[in-house]
C-alpha positions in Angstrom: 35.1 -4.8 -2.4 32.2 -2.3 -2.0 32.6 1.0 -0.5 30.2 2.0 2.1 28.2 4.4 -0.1 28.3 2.0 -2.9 26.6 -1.1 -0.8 24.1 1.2 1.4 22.8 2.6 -2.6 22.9 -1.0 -4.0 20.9 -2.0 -1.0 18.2 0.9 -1.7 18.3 0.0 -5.1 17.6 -3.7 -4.2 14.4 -2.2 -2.0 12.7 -0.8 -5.0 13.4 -3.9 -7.2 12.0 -6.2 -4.3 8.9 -3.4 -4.4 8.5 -4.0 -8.1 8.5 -7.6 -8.1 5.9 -7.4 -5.0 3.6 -4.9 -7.6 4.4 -8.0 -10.4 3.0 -10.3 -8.2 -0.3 -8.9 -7.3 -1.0 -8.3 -11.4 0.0 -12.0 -11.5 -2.6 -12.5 -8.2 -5.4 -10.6 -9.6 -5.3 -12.5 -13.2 -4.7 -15.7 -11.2 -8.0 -14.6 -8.8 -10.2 -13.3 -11.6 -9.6 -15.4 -14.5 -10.0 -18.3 -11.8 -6.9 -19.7 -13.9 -6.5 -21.5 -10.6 -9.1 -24.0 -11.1 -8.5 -27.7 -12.7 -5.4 -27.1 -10.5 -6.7 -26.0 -6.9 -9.6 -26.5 -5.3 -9.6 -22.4 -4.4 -7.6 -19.6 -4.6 -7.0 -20.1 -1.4 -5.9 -23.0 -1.8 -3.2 -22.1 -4.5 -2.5 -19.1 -2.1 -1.3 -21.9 0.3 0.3 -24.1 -2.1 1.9 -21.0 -3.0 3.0 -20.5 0.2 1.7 -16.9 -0.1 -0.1 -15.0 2.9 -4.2 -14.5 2.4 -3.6 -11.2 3.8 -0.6 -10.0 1.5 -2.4 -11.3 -1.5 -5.1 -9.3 -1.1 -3.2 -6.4 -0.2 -1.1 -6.8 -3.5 -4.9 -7.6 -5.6 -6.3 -4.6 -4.5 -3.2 -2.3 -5.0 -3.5 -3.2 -8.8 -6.8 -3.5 -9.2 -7.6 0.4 -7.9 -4.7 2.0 -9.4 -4.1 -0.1 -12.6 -7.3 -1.9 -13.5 -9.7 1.1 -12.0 -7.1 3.5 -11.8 -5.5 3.1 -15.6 -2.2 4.0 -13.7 0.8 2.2 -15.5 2.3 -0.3 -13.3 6.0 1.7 -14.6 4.9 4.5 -12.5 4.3 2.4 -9.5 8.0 0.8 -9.7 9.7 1.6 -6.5 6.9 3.2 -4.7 6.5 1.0 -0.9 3.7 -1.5 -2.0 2.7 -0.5 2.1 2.4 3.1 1.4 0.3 2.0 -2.1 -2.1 -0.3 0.1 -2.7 2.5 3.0 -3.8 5.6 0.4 -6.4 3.2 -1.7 -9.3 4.9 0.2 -7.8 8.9 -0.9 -7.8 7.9 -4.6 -11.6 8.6 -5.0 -11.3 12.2 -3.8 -7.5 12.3 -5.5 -7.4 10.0 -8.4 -5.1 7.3 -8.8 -2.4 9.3 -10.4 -2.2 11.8 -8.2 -2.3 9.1 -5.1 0.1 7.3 -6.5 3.0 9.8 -6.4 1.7 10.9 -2.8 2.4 7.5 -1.8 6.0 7.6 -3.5 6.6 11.0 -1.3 4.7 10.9 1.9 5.4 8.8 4.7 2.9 6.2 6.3 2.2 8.8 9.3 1.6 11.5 6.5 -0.3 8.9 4.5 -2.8 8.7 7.7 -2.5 12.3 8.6 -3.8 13.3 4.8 -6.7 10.3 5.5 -7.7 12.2 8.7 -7.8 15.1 7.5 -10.0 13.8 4.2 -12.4 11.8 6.8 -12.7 14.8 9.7 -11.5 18.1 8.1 -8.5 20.0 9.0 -9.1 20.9 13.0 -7.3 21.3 15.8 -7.1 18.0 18.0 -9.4 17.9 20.9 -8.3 15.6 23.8 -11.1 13.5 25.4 -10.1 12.6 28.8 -7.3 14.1 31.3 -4.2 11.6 30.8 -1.2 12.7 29.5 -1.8 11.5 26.5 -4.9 11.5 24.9 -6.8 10.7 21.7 -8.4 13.2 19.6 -12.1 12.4 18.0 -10.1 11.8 15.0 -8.3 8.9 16.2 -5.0 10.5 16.5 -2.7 10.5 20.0 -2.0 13.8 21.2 0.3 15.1 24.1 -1.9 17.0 26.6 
């Protein structure tokens, strides 16, 4: 019988594999999309996305993913294993100031709120955060929700 400590590291070991597999599937995706190895088969991608019983969203989540960092990118898809597919989708627009490389182990460390914090900061500048209106809470001219 698994111990505790043993189960709760196998499960975070099963996370990075399902990540992996996700990463495998959008190089499988982008061939599938770009080759059109779809047609004679389909009568879209879309509609092998369907028959696949794959979302239109995640698909092109997972396409873009490895199209920017390992198509555009020339980032090996080994350095991507275990890094949250999420995190990988939500810094695509910091790899042109960045690089892929460099983005790519930002998303392995940072979290999805430091993720958007570094894309604030890119977009309006490091600044302190100005509250429009006179609620408790308000929302800086960056987008971000401050306590007033």
């Amino acid at each position: 019988m698994l111990q505790p400590n043993d189960f709760c590291r196998d499960t975070i070991e099963l996370v990075k594999a399902i990540e992996t597999r996700f990463l495998e599937l959008g190089a499988r995706l982008y061939k599938i999309a770009e080759e059109k190895l779809w047609e004679g088969q389909y009568e879209s991608f879309n509609d092998f996305l369907q028959n696949a019983s794959i979302n239109k969203g995640t698909a092109s989540k997972l396409v873009s993913i490895h199209r920017s960092y390992v198509v555009e990118g020339g980032v090996k898809v080994e350095q991507l294993a275990g890094v949250p597919y999420t995190n990988l989708y939500q810094a695509i627009p910091m790899i042109e100031k960045e690089g892929a490389a460099r983005v790519a182990t930002l998303a392995e460390t940072l979290t999805k709120e430091e993720i958007k914090e570094e894309l604030r900061e890119q977009k309006f500048g490091l600044h302190e955060h100005a509250v429009v209106g006179d609620e408790r809470w308000g929302v800086c001219t960056c987008g971000k929700f401050v306590r007033v």
